[in-house]
C-alpha positions as CSV (number, residue, x, y, z in Angstrom):
1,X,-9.7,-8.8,22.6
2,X,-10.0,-5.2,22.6
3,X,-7.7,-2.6,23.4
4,X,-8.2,0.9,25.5
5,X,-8.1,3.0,22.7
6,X,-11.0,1.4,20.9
7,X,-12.9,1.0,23.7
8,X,-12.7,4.5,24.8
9,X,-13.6,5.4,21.5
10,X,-16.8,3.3,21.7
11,X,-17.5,4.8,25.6
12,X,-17.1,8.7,24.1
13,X,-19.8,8.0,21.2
14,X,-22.3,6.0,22.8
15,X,-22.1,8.6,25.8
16,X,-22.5,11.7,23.3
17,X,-25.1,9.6,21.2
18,X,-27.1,8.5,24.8
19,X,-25.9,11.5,27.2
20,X,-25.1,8.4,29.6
21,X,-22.1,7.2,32.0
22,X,-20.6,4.5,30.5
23,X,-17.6,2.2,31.6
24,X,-15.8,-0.6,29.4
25,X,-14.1,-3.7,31.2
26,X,-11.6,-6.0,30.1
27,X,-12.0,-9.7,30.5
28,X,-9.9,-9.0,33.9
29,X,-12.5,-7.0,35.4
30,X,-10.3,-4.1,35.0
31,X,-11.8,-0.7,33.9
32,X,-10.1,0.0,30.4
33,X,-12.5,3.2,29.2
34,X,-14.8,5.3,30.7
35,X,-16.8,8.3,30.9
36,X,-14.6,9.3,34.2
37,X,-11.0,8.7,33.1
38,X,-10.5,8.9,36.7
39,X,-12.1,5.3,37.1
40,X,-9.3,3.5,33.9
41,X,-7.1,0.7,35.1
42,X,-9.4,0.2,38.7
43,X,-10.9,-3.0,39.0
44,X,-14.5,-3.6,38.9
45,X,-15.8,-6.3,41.3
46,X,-19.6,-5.9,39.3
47,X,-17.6,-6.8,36.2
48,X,-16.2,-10.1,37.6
49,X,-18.9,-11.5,38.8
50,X,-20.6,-10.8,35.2
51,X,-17.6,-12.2,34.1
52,X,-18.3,-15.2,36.4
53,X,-21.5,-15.5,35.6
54,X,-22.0,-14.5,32.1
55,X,-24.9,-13.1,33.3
56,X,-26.4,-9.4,33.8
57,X,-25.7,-8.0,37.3
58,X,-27.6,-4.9,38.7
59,X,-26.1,-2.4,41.2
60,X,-28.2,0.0,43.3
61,X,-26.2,3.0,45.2
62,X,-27.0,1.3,48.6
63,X,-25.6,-2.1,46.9
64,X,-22.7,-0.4,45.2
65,X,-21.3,0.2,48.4
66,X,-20.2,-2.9,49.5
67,X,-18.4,-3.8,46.0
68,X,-15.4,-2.4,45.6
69,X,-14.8,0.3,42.7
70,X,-18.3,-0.4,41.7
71,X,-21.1,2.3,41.7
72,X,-24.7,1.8,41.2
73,X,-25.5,0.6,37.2
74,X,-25.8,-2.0,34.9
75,X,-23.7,-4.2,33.9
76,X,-23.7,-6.4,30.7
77,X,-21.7,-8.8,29.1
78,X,-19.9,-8.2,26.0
79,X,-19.8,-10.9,23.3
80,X,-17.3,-11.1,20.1
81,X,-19.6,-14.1,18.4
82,X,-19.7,-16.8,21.5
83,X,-16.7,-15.6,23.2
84,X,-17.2,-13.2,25.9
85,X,-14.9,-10.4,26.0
86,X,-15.6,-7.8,28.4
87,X,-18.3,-6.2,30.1
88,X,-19.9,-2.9,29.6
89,X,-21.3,-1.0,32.3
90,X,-23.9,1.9,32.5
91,X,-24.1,4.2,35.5
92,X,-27.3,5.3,37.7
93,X,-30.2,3.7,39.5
94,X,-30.9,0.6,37.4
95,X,-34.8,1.2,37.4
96,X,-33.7,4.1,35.6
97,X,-31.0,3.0,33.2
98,X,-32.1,-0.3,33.0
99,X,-34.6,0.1,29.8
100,X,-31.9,1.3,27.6
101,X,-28.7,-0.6,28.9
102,X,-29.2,-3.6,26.7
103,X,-29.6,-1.7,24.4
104,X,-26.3,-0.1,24.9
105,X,-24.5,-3.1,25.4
106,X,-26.1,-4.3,22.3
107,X,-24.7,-0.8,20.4
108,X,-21.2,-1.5,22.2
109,X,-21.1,-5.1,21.0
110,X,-21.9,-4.2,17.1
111,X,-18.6,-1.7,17.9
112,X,-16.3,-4.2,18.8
113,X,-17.2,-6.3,15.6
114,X,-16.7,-3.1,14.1
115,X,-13.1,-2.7,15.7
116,X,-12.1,-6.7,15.5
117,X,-12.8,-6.6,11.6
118,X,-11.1,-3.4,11.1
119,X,-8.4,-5.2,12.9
120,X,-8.6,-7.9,11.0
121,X,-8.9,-6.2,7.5
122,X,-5.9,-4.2,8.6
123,X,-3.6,-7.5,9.4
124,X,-4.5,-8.8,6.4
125,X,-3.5,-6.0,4.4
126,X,-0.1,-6.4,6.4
127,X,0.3,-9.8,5.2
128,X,-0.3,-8.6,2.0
129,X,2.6,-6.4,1.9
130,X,5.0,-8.1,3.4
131,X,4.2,-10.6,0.7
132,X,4.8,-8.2,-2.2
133,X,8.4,-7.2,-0.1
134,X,9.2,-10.8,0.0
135,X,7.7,-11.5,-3.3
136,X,10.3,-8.3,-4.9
137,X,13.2,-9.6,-2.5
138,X,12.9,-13.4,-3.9
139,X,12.5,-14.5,-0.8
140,X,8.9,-16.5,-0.9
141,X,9.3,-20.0,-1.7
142,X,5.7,-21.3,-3.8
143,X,4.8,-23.1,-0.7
144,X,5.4,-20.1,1.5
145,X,3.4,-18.6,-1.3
146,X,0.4,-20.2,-0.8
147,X,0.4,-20.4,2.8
148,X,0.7,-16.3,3.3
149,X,-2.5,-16.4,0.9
150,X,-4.4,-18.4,3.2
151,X,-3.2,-15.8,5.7
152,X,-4.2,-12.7,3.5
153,X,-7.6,-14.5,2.8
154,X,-7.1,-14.9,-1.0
155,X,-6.4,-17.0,-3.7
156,X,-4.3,-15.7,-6.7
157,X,-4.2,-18.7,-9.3
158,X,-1.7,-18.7,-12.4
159,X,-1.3,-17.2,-14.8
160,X,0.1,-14.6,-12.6
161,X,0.3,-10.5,-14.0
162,X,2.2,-8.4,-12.6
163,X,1.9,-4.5,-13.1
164,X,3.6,-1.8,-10.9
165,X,1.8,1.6,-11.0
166,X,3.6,4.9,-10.3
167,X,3.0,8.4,-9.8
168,X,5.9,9.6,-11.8
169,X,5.8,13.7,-11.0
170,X,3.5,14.3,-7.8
171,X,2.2,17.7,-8.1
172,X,0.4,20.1,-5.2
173,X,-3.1,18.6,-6.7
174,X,-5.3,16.1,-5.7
175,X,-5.6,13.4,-8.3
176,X,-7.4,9.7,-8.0
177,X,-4.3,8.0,-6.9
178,X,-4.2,9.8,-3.4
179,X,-6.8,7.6,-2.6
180,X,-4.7,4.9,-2.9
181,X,-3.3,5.4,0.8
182,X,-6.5,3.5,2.1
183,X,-5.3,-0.3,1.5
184,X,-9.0,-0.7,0.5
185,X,-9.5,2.3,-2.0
186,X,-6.6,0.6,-3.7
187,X,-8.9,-2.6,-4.7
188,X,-11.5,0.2,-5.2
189,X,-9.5,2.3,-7.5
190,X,-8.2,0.1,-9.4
191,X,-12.2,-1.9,-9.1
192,X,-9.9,-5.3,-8.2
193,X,-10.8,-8.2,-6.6
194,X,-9.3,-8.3,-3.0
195,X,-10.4,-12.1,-2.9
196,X,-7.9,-12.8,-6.4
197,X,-5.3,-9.7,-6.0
198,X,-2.4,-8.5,-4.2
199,X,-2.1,-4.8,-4.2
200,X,0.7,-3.3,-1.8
201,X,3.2,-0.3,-2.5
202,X,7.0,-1.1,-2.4
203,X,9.0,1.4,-0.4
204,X,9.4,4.1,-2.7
205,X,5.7,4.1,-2.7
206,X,4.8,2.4,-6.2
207,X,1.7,0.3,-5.7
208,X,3.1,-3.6,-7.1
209,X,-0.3,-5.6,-8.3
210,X,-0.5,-9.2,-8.8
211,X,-3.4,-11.0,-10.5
212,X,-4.5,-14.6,-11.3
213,X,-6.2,-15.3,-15.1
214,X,-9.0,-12.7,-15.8
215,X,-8.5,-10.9,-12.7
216,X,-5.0,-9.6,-14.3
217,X,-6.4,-9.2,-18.0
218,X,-8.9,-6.5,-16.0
219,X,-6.6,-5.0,-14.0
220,X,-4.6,-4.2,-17.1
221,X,-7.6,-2.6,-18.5
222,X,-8.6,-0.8,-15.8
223,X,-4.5,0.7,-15.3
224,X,-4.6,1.5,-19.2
225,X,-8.2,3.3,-18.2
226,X,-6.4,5.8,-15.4
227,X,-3.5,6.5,-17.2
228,X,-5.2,7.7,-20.1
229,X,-7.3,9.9,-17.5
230,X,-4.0,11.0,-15.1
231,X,-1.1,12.4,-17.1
232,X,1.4,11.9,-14.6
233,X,0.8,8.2,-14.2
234,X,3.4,5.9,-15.3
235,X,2.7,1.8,-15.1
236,X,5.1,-0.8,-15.7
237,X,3.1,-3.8,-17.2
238,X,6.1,-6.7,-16.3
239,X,3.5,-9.4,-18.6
240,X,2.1,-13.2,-17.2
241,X,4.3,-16.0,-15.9
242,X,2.8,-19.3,-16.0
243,X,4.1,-20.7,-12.8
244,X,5.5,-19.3,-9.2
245,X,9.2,-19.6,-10.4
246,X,8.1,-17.1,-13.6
247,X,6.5,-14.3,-11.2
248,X,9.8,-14.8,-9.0
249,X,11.4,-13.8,-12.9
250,X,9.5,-11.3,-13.7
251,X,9.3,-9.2,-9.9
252,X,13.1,-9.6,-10.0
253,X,13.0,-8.2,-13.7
254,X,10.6,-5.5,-12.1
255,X,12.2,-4.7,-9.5
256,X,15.4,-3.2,-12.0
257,X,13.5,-1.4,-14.4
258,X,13.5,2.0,-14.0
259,X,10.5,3.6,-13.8
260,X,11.8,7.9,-13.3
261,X,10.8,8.4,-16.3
262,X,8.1,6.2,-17.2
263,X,4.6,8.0,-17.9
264,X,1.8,5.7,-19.5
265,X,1.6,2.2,-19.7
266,X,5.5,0.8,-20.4
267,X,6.7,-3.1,-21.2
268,X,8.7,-4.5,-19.1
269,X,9.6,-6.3,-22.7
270,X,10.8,-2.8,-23.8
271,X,13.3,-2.4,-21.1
272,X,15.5,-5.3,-21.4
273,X,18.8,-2.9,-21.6
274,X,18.4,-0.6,-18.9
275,X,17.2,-3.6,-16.7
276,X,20.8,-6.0,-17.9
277,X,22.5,-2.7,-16.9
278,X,20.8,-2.4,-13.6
279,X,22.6,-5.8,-12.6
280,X,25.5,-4.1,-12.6
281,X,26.9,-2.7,-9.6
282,X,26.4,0.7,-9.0
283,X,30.2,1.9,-8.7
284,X,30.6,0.2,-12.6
285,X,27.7,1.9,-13.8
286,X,28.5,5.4,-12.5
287,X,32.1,5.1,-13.8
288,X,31.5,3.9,-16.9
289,X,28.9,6.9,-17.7
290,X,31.2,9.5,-16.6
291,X,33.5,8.1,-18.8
292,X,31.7,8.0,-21.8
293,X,29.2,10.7,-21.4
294,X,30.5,13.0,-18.3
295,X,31.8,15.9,-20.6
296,X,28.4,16.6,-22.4
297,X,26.2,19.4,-21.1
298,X,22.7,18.8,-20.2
299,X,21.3,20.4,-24.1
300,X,23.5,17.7,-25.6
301,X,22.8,14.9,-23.4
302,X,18.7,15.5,-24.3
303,X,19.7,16.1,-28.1
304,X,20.8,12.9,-27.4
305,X,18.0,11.3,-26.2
306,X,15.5,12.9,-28.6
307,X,17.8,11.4,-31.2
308,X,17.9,8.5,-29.9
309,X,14.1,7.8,-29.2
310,X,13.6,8.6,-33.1
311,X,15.9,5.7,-34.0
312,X,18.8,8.2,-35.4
313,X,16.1,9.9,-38.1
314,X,17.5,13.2,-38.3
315,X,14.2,14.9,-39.3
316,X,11.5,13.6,-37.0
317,X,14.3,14.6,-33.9
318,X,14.6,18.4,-35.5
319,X,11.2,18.3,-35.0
320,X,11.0,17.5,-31.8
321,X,13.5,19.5,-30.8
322,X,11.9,21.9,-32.6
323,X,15.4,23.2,-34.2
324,X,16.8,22.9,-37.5
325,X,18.1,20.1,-39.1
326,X,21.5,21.6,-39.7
327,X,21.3,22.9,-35.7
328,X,20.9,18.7,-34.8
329,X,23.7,18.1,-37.3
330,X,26.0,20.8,-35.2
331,X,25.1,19.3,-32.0
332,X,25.3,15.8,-33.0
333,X,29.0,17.2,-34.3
334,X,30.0,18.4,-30.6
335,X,28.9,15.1,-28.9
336,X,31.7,13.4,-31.4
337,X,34.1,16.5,-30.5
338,X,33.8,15.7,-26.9
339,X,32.9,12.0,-26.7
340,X,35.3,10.9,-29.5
341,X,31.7,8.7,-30.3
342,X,29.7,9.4,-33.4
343,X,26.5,9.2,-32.8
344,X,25.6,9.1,-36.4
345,X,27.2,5.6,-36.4
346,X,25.9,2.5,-35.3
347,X,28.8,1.1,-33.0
348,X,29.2,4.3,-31.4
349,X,25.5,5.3,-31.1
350,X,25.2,1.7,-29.4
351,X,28.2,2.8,-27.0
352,X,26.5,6.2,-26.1
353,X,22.8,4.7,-25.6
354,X,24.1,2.3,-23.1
355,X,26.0,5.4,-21.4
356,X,23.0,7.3,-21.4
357,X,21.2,4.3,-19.7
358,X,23.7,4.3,-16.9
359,X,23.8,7.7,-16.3
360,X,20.3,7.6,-15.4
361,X,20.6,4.3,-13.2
362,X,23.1,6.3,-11.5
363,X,21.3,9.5,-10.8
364,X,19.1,9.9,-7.4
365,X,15.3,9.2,-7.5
């Protein structure tokens, strides 16, 4: 029920809290912690018959030697609730140790609780993300669903909303979302409901949320809250799905989007391109950008995307690319020398918009 490495833990601080010997036994009898490593993995004859017993058992130095690896102490059960779990043992005369050893074993008790709900918390927490890894891989069926809720000790009813959040460019500085390492600070952080959310990170590290009803209406307040507050932030808000079948939709619809780039709160709605071309396979998409797009250098190919993200307007991308309009015009000239595409007219600009999408599909993270 507990393990050596807790229970040394517990024998080290109640030994520098108390300035006592202490010992830890198993439900064996076998010594798992003490103040004397020397004494771990010997068996403890006063700890069996507690064990037998359930009972406290006394040990003076003249009685201690006839017991075998047993010196003169105290020895006290250890209870998780009714179950008994070990002993604890605390060395010297017992009409010197005795007053406080119940006391001790009383202290050691409170940190196996301790221990067995941070063990439990942590499991849970497991469950949780192997649910969101299932959950992106479409491999949860709604039964399976609601059984690994029961597991992770919540209950996430429909509407379901899903939002991935995203540190797009981690920097050298400490911002609120390092906190989200702790499976705990996450609920905190993001001031969720562990009881109606599931917060786990996928493994590139982006923290996937799902929320029943209100739950998710708040959580969408709360992620518009941080990125206004944390530049660097991106979130993905993928919208509700009114039954199990929908969230399968709309994780698989999340799971393609790309999110590089993404800073602020983005639609999944918004992305419908890039995610149809992120269906295709990764060889078609590579080609088919080098094809189209492979000959322009990197100033073109982000005159491109400027023009592009002010819907072909010719003034408002000048300005943002803080150049003249005739300089856009001359740029916008070379992408037709090079591409044979015309980005000033609609087939074509459709042509290089999708190439510009699979380029970036195709780059690294």
């Amino acid at each position: 029920m507990i393990d050596g490495v807790a229970a040394q833990a517990i024998v080290d601080d109640i030994a520098e809290r108390l300035g006592v010997r202490v010992n830890v036994m198993d439900d064996h009898g076998v010594i798992i912690a003490s103040s004397d490593r020397s004494r771990v993995g010997g068996l403890h004859e006063g700890a069996l018959r507690v064990l037998r017993t359930g009972r406290l058992f006394a040990v003076t130095s003249e009685e201690a030697l006839a017991l075998t690896g047993t010196r003169a102490g105290v020895n006290m059960p250890l209870r998780l609730g009714n179950e008994l779990v070990g002993v604890v043992g605390v060395s010297g005369e017992p009409s010197i140790v005795g007053e406080i050893a119940q006391a001790i074993a009383r202290m050691a008790e409170l940190m196996v609780i301790q221990q067995a709900f941070l063990g439990e918390a942590g499991w849970r927490h497991r469950v949780r993300l192997q649910m969101i890894e299932d959950l992106r891989a479409g491999h949860l069926t709604e039964a399976g669903w609601r059984q690994r809720q029961q597991l992770a000790g919540c209950r996430v009813e429909p509407p379901y909303h899903l939002l991935v959040i995203d540190r797009v460019t981690p920097g050298p500085g400490r911002g609120p979302l390092d906190a989200l390492e702790d499976p705990s600070e996450r609920y905190r952080l993001l001031e969720a409901d562990e009881a109606g959310t599931i917060i786990a990170p996928d493994t590139r590290g982006a923290l996937w949320a799902v929320a029943g009803g209100s739950a998710g209406i708040a959580l969408r307040h709360r992620t518009s809250a941080l990125c206004r507050a944390e530049r660097d932030l991106g979130v993905l808000d993928a919208g509700h799905a009114d039954d199990f079948p929908g969230l399968l939709e709309l994780a698989a619809r999340a799971g393609l989007a790309p999110r590089r780039r993404l800073r602020g709160v983005v639609l999944l709605s918004s992305l419908e391109l890039p995610v149809l071309l992120a269906g295709l396979a990764p060889a078609t998409r590579s080609d088919a950008a080098a094809r189209i797009v492979g000959p322009l250098p990197g100033e073109l190919l982000h005159t491109l995307r400027v023009y592009f993200a002010h819907d072909r307007n010719v003034g408002d991308a000048a300005r943002a690319l803080n150049v003249h309009r005739n300089t856009l015009a001359y740029r916008l000239g070379r992408v037709e020398h090079l591409t044979g595409r015309d980005p000033r007219a609609f087939q074509d600009a459709v042509v290089l918009q999708v190439a510009l999408h699979l380029r970036d599909l195709s780059a690294p993270e």
